[in-house]
N, C-alpha and C positions, 0 to 999 in steps of 0.2 A: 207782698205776702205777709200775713198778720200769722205769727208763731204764739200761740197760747203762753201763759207765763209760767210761773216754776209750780206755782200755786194749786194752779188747777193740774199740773200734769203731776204734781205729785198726788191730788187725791184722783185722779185716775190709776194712779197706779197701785196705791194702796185699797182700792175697789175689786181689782181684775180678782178673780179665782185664782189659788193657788197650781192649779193644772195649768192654767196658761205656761207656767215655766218649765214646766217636768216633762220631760219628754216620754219617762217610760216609766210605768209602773208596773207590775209582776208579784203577782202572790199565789205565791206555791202551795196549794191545798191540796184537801184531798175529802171522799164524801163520809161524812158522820164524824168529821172535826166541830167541835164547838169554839174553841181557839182559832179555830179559822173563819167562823162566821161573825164571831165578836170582831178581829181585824180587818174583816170586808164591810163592817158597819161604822167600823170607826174610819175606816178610808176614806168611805163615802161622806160623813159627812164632814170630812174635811175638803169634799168638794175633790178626792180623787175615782177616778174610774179604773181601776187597775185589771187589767187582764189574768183570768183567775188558768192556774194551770194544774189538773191533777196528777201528782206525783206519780199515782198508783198507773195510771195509763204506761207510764215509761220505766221499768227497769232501771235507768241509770240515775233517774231523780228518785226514785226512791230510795235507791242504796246511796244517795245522799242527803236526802232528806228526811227519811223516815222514822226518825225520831223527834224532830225539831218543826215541824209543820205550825203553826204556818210559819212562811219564809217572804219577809216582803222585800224588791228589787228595786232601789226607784235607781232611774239613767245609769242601768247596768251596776249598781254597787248592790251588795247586801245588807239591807239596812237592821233588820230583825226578823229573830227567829225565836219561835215559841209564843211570845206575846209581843203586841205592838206597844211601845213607852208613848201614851199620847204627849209628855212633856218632848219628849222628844222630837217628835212628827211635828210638833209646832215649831219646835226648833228650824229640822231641817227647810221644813216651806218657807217660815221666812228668810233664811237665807240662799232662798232660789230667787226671793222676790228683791233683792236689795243689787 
């Protein structure tokens, strides 16, 4: 069996989409936020697909969130709320991918 060398599996791996590693993504919005449509466009094109949730549907996200929208969740943490730091979001992805 012929095992690929370091070479090419590292630039396989620095190819994949950063969603490959993120298991969950979650952004807390709600409708006629524009802080919220800015963060689902910068998600996206960091290549995440994030499952968008409106606060206003549920009562108890809203009295937690209803100042601070948008709210993004990746694998269960809180990563930002109000705006999304794209230095940051670069941050995180690469150190899912390493």
């Amino acid at each position: 069996m012929h095992l690929p060398d370091a070479a090419i599996l590292y630039r396989l791996h620095r190819s994949l989409p950063p969603q490959t590693d993120i298991l969950n993504v979650i952004l807390y919005t709600r409708h006629g936020c524009h802080l919220c449509d800015d963060a689902l466009a910068l998600l996206q094109r960091h290549g995440l697909t994030p499952r968008e949730i409106d606060i206003d549907a549920d009562a108890a996200l809203r009295a937690r969130y209803d100042c601070c929208v948008p709210v993004v969740e990746i694998d269960g943490r809180e990563r930002f709320r109000g705006r999304v730091d794209e230095r940051l979001l670069r941050r995180l992805l690469a150190g899912q991918r390493e």
